[in-house]
NULO-177291 format. One record per residue: residue number from 1; residue in three letters; x, y, z of N, C-alpha, C in turn. Coordinates in steps of 0.1 Angstrom, whole numbers, plus 5000, padded with zeros to 4 digits. Example, Ala and Ser with C-alpha at 12.3 -4.5 7.8 and 13.67 -1.06 7.14 Angstrom:
REM NULO-177291
+-----+------+--------+---------+------+---------+----------+-------+--------+---------+------+
:  nr : rest : n.east : n.north : n.up : ca.east : ca.north : ca.up : c.east : c.north : c.up :
+-----+------+--------+---------+------+---------+----------+-------+--------+---------+------+
:   1 :  ALA :   5132 :    4943 : 5078 :    5123 :     4955 :  5078 :   5132 :    4967 : 5078 :
:   2 :  SER :   5128 :    4978 : 5071 :    5137 :     4989 :  5071 :   5129 :    5000 : 5079 :
+-----+------+--------+---------+------+---------+----------+-------+--------+---------+------+
//
This chain:
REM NULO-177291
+-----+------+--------+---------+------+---------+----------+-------+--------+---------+------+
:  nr : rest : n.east : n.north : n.up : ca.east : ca.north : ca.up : c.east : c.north : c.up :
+-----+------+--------+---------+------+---------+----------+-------+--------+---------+------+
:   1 :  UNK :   7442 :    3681 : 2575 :    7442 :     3674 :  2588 :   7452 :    3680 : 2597 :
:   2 :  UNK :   7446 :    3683 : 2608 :    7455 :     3688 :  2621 :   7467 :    3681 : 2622 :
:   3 :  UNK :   7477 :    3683 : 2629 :    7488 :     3674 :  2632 :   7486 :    3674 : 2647 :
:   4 :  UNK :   7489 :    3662 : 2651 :    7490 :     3654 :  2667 :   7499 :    3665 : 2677 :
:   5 :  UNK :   7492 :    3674 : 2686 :    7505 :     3677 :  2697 :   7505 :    3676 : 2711 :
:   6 :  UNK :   7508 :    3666 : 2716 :    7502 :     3662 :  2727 :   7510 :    3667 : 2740 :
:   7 :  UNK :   7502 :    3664 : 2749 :    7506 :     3671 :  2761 :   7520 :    3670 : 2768 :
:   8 :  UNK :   7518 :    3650 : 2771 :    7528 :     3645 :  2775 :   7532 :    3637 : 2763 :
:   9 :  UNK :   7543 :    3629 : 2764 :    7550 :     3621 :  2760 :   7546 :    3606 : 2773 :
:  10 :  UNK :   7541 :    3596 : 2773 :    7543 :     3587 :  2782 :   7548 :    3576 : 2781 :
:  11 :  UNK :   7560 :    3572 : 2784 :    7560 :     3561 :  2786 :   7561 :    3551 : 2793 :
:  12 :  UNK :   7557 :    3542 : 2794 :    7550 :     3527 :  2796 :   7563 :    3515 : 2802 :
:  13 :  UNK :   7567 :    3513 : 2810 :    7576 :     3498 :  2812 :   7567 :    3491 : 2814 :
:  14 :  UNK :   7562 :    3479 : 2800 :    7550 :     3473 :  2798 :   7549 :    3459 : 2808 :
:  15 :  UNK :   7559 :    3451 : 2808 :    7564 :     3444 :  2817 :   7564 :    3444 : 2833 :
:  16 :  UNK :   7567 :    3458 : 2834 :    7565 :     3459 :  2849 :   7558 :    3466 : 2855 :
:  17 :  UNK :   7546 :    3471 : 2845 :    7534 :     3474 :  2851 :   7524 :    3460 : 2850 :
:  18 :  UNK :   7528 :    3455 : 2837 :    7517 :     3442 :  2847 :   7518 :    3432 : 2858 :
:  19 :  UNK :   7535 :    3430 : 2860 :    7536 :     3427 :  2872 :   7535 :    3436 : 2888 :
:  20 :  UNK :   7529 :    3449 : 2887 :    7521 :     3451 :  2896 :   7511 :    3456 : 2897 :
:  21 :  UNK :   7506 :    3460 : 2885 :    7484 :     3458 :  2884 :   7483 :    3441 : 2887 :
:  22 :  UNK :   7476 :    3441 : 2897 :    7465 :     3429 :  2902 :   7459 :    3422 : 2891 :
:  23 :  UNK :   7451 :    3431 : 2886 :    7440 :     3425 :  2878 :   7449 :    3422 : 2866 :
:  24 :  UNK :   7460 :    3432 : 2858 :    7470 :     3418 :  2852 :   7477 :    3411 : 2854 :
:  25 :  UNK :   7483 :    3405 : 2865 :    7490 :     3396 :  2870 :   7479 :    3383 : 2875 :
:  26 :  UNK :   7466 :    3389 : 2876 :    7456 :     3375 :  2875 :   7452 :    3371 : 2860 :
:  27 :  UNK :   7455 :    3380 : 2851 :    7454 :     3380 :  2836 :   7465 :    3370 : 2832 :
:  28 :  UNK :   7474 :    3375 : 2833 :    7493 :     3372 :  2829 :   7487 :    3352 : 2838 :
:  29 :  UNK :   7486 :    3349 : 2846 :    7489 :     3340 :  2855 :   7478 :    3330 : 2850 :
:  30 :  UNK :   7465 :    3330 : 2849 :    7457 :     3329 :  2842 :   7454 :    3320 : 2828 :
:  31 :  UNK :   7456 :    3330 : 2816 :    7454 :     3330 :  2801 :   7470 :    3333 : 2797 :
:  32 :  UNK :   7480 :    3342 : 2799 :    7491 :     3340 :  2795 :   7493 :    3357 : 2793 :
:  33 :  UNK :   7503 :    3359 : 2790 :    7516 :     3371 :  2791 :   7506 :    3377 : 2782 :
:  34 :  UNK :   7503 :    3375 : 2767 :    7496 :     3375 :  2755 :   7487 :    3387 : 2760 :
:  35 :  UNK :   7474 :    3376 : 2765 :    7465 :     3384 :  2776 :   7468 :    3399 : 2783 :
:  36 :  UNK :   7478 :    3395 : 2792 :    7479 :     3407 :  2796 :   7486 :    3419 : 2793 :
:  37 :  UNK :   7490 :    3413 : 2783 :    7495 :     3422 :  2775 :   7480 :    3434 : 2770 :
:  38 :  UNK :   7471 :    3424 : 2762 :    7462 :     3434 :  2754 :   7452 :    3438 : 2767 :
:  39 :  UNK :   7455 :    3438 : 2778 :    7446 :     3442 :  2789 :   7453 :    3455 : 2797 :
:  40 :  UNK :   7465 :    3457 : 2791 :    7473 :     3466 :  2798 :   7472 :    3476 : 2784 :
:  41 :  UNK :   7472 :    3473 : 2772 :    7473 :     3481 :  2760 :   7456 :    3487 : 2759 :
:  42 :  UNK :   7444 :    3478 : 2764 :    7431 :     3485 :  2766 :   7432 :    3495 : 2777 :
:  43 :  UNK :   7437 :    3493 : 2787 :    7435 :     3499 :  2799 :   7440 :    3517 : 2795 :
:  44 :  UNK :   7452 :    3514 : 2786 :    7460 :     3531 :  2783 :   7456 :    3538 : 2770 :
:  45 :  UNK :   7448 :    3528 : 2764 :    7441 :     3534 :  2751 :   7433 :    3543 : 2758 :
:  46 :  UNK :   7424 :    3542 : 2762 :    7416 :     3550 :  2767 :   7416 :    3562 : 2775 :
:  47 :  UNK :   7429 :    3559 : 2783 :    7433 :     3568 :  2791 :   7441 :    3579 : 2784 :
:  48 :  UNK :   7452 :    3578 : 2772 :    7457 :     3581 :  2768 :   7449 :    3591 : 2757 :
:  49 :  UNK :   7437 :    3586 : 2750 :    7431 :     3595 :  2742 :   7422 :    3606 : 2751 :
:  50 :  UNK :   7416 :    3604 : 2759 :    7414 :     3610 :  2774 :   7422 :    3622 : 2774 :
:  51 :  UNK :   7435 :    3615 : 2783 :    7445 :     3628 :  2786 :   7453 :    3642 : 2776 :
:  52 :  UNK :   7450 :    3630 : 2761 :    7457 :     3637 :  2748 :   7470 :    3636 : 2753 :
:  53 :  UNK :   7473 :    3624 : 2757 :    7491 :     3615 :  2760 :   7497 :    3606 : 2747 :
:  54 :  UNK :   7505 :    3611 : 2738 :    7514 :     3600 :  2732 :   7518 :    3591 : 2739 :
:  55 :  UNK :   7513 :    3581 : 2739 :    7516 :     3568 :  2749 :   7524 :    3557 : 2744 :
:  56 :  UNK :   7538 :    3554 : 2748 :    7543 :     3542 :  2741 :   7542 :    3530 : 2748 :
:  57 :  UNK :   7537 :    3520 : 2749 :    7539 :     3509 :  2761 :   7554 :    3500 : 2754 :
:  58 :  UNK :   7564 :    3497 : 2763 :    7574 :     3494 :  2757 :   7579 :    3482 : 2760 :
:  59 :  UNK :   7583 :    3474 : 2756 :    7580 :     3454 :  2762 :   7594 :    3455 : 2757 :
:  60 :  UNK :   7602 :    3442 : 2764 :    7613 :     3440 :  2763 :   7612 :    3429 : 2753 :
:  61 :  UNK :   7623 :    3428 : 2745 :    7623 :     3416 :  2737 :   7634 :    3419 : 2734 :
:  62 :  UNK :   7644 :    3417 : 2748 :    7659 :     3415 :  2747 :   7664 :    3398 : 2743 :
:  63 :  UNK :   7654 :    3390 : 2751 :    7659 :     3372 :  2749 :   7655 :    3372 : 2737 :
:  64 :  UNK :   7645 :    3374 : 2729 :    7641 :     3369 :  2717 :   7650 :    3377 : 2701 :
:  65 :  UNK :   7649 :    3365 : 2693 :    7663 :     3368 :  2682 :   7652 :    3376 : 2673 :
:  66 :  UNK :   7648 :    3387 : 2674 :    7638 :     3396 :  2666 :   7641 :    3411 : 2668 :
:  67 :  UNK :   7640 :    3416 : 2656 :    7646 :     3431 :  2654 :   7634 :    3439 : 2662 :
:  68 :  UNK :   7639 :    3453 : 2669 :    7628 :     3463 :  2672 :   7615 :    3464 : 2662 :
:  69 :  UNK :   7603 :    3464 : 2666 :    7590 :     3470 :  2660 :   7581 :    3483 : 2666 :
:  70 :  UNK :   7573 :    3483 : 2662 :    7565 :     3493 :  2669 :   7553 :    3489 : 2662 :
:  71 :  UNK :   7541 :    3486 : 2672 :    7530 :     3489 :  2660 :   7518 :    3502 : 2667 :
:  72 :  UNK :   7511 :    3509 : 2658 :    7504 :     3518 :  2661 :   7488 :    3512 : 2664 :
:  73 :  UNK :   7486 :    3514 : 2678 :    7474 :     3511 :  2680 :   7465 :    3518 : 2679 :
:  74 :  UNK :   7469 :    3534 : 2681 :    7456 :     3546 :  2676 :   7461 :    3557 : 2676 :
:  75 :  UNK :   7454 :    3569 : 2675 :    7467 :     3582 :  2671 :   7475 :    3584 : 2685 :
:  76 :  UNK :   7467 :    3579 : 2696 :    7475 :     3585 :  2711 :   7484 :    3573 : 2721 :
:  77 :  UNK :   7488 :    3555 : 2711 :    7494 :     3546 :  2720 :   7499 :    3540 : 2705 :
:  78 :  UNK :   7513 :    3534 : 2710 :    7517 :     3527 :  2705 :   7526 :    3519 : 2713 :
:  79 :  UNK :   7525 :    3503 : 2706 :    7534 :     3497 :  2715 :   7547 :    3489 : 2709 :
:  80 :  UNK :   7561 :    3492 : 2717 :    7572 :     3493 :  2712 :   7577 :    3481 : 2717 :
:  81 :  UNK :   7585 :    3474 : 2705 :    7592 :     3462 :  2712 :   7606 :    3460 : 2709 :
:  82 :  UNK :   7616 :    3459 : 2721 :    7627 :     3468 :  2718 :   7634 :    3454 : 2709 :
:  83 :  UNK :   7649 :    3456 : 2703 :    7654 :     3447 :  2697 :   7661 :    3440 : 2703 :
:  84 :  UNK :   7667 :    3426 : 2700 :    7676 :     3420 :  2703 :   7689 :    3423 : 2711 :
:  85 :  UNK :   7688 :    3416 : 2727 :    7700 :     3427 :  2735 :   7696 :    3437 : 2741 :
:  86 :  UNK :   7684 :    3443 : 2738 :    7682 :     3456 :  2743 :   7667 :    3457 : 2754 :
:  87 :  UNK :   7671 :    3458 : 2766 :    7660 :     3459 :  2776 :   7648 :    3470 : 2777 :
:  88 :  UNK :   7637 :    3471 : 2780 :    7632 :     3482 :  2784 :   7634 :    3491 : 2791 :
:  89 :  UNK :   7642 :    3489 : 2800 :    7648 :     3505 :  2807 :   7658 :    3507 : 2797 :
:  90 :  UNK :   7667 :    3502 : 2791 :    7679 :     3509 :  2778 :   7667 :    3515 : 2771 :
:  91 :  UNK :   7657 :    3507 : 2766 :    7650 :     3518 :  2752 :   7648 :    3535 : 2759 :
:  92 :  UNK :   7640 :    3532 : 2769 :    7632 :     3542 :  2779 :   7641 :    3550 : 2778 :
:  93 :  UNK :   7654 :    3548 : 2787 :    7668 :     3554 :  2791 :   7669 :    3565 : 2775 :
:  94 :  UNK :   7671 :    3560 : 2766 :    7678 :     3569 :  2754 :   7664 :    3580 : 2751 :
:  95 :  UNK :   7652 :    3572 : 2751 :    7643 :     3583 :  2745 :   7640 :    3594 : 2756 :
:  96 :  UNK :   7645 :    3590 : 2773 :    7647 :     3605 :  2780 :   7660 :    3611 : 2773 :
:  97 :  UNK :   7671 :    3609 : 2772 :    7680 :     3615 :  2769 :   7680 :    3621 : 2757 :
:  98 :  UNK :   7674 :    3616 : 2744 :    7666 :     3625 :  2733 :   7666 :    3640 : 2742 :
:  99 :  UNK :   7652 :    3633 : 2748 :    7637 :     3647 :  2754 :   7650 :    3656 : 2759 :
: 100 :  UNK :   7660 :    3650 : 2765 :    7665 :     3656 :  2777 :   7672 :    3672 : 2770 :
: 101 :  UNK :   7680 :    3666 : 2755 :    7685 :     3676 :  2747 :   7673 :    3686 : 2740 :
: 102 :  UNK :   7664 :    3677 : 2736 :    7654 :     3685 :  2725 :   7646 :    3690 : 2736 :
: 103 :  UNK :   7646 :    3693 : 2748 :    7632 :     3694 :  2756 :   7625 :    3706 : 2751 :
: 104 :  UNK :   7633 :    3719 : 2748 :    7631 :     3728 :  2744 :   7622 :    3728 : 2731 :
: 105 :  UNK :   7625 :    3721 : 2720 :    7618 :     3720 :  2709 :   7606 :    3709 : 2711 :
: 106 :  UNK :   7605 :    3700 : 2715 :    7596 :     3694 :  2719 :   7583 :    3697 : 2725 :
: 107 :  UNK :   7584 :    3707 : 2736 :    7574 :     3716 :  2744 :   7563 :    3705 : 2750 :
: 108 :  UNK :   7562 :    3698 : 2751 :    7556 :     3683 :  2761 :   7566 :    3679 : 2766 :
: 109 :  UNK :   7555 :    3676 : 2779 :    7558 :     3667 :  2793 :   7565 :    3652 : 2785 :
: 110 :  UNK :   7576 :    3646 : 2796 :    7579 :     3632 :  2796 :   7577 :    3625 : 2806 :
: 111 :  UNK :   7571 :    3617 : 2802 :    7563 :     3610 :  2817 :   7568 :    3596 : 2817 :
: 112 :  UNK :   7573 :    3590 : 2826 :    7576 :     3577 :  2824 :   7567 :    3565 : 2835 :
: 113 :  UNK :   7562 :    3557 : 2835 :    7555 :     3547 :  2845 :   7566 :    3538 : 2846 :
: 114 :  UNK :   7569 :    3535 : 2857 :    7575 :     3522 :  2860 :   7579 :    3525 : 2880 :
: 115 :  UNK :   7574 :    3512 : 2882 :    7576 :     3508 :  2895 :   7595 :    3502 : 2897 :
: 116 :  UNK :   7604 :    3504 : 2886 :    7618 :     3500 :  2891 :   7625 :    3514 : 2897 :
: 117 :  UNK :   7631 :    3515 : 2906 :    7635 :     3524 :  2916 :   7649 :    3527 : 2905 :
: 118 :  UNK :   7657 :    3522 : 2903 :    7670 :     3526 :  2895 :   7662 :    3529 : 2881 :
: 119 :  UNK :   7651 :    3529 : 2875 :    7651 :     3533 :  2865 :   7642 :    3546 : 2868 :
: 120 :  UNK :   7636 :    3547 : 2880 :    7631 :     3558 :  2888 :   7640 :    3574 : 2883 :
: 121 :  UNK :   7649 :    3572 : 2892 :    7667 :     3580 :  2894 :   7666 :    3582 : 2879 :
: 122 :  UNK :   7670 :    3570 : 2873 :    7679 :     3579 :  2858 :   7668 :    3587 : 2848 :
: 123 :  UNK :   7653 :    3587 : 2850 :    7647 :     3595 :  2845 :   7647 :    3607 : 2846 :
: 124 :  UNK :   7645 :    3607 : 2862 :    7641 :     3617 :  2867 :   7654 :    3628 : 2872 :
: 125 :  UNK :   7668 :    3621 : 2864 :    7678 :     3627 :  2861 :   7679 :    3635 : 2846 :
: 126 :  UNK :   7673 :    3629 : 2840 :    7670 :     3632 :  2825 :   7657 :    3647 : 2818 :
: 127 :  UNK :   7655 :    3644 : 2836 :    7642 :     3660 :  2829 :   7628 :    3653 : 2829 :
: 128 :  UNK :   7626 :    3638 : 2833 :    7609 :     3637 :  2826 :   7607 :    3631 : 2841 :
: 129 :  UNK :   7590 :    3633 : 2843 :    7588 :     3631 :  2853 :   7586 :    3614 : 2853 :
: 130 :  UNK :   7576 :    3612 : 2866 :    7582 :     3591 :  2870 :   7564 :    3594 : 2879 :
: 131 :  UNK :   7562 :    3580 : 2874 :    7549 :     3578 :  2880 :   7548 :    3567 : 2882 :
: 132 :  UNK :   7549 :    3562 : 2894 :    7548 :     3545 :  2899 :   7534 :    3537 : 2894 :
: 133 :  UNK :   7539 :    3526 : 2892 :    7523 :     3515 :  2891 :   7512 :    3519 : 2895 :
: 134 :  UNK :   7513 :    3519 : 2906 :    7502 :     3521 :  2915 :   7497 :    3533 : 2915 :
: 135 :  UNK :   7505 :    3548 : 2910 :    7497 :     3559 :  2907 :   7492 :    3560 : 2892 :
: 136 :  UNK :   7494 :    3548 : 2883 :    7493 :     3552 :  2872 :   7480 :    3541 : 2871 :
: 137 :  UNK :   7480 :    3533 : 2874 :    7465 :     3527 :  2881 :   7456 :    3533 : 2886 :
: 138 :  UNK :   7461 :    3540 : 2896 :    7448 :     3552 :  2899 :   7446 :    3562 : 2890 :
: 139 :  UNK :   7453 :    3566 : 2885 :    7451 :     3578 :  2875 :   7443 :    3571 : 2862 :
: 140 :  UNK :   7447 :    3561 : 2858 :    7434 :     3552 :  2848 :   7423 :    3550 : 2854 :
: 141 :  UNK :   7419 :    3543 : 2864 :    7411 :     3542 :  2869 :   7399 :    3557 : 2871 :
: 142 :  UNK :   7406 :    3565 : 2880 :    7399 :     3576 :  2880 :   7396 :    3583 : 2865 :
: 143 :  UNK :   7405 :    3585 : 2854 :    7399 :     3589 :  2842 :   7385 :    3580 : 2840 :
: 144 :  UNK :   7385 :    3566 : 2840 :    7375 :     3558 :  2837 :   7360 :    3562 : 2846 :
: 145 :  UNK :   7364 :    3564 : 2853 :    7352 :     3569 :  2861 :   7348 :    3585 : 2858 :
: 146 :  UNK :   7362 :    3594 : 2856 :    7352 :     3603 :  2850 :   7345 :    3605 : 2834 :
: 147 :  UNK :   7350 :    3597 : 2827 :    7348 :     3592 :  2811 :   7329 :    3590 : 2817 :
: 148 :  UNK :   7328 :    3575 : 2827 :    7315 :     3570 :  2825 :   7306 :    3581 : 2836 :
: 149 :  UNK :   7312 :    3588 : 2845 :    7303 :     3603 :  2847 :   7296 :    3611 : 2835 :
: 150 :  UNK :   7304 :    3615 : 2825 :    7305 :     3623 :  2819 :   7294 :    3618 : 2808 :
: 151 :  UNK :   7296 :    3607 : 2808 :    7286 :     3601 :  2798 :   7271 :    3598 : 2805 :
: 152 :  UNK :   7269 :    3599 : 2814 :    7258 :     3594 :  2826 :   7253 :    3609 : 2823 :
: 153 :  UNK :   7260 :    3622 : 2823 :    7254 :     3634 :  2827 :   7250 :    3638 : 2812 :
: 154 :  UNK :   7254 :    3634 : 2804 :    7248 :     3637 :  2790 :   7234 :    3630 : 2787 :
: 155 :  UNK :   7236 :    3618 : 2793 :    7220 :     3613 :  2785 :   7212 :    3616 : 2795 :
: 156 :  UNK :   7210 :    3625 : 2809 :    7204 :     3627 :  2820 :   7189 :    3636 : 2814 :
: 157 :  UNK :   7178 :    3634 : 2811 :    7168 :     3645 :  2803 :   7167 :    3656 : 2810 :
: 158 :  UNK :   7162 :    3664 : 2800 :    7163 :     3678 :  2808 :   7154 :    3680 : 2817 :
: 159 :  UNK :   7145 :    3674 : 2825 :    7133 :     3674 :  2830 :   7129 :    3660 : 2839 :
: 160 :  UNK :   7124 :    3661 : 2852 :    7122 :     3649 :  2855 :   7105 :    3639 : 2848 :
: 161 :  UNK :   7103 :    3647 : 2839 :    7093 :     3643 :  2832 :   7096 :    3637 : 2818 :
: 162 :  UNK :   7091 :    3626 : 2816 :    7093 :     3612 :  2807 :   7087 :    3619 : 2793 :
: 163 :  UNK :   7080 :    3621 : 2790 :    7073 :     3629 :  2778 :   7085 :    3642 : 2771 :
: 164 :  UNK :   7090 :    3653 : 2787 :    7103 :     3658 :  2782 :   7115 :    3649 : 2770 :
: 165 :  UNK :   7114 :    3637 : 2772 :    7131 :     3632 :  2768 :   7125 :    3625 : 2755 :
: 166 :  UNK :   7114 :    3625 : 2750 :    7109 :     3623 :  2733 :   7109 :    3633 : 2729 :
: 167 :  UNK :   7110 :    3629 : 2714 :    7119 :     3637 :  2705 :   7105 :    3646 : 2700 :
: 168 :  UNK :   7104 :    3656 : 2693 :    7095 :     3666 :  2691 :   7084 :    3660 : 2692 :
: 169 :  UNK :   7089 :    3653 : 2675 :    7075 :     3648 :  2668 :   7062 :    3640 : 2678 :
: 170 :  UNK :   7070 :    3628 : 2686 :    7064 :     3623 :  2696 :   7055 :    3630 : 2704 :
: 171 :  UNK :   7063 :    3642 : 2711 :    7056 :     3652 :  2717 :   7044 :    3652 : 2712 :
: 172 :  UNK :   7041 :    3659 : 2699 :    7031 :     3668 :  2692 :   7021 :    3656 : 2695 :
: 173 :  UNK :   7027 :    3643 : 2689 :    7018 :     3632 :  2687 :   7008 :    3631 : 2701 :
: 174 :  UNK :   7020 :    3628 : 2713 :    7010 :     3629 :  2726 :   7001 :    3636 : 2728 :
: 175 :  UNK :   7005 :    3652 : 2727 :    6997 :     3660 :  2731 :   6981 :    3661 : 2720 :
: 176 :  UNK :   6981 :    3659 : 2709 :    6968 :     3647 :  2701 :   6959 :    3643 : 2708 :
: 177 :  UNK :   6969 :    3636 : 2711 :    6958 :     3622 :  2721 :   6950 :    3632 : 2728 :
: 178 :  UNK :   6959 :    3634 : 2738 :    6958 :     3644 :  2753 :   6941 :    3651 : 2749 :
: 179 :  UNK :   6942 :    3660 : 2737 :    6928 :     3668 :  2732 :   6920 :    3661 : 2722 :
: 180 :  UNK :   6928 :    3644 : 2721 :    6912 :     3642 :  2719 :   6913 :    3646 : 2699 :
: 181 :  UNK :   6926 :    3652 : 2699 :    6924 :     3653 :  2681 :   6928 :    3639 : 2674 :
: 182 :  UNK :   6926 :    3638 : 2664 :    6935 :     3628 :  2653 :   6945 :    3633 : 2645 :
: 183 :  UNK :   6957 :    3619 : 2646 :    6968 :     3625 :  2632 :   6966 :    3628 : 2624 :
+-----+------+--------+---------+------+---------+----------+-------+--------+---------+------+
//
């Protein structure tokens, strides 16, 4: 089995992208945090296996008395929950400063999402690039659209003729009829 080497590195301030996607903050407001949680974790699955992005989405679970986790949602997202005391820009913050030493050996992009302006600066002090909400909404978005292109232009038959897009056997069968022979 191949080993995983992905483009970018992305990470996710899980929190404060759903407080400015729309459509999860009508989620979050709605059904509950829960919700928009697994609506923010669909939204980058896809995108992420797409772009070939190691994707971490990273949730704070500084108020809550529970140790760090991480669970693996598919080879290209996982979502990180930092430990007790510890915020999502601190997690974020250390794994640029990792990249920042190893960048060399690493050889992938660090990409970080978040709409916080001071957490903007200390990334993009660190060597990884910063992609606001709202461009990382469009950038999902538009993969989605070219995903369901791409799938539109596959099943398109080769011919604007209906008889073209069955499969041999069918053919042979029609053309039968057509002369009048029997199967």
């Amino acid at each position: 089995m191949s080993q995983f080497k992905p483009l970018a590195i992305l990470l996710v301030d899980g929190y404060n992208i759903i407080g400015n996607w729309s459509f999860l903050k009508k989620i979050r407001d709605n059904e509950g945090m829960e919700a928009a949680r697994r609506g923010l974790i669909e939204a980058l699955s896809n995108y992420s296996a797409y772009q070939g992005y190691d994707t971490r989405i990273v949730f704070d679970a500084h108020s809550q008395d529970t140790p760090a986790s991480r669970e693996e949602i598919s080879r290209n997202l996982c979502v990180c929950y930092t430990e007790y005391g510890e915020t999502a820009d601190t997690y974020i913050e250390k794994i640029c400063a990792a990249y920042s030493k190893e960048q060399t050996k690493i050889r992938a992009r660090m990409i970080v999402a978040t709409s916080d302006r001071a957490q903007q600066l200390t990334v993009v002090g660190y060597g990884a690039e910063w992609l606001s909400a709202q461009q990382l909404a469009f950038e999902v978005e538009l993969t989605s659209k070219r995903v369901r292109w791409q799938q539109r232009e596959r099943k398109k038959p080769a011919s604007r003729f209906l008889a073209n897009s069955l499969d041999p056997v069918a053919q042979e069968r029609l053309a039968k009829l057509r002369l009048g022979l029997r199967s």
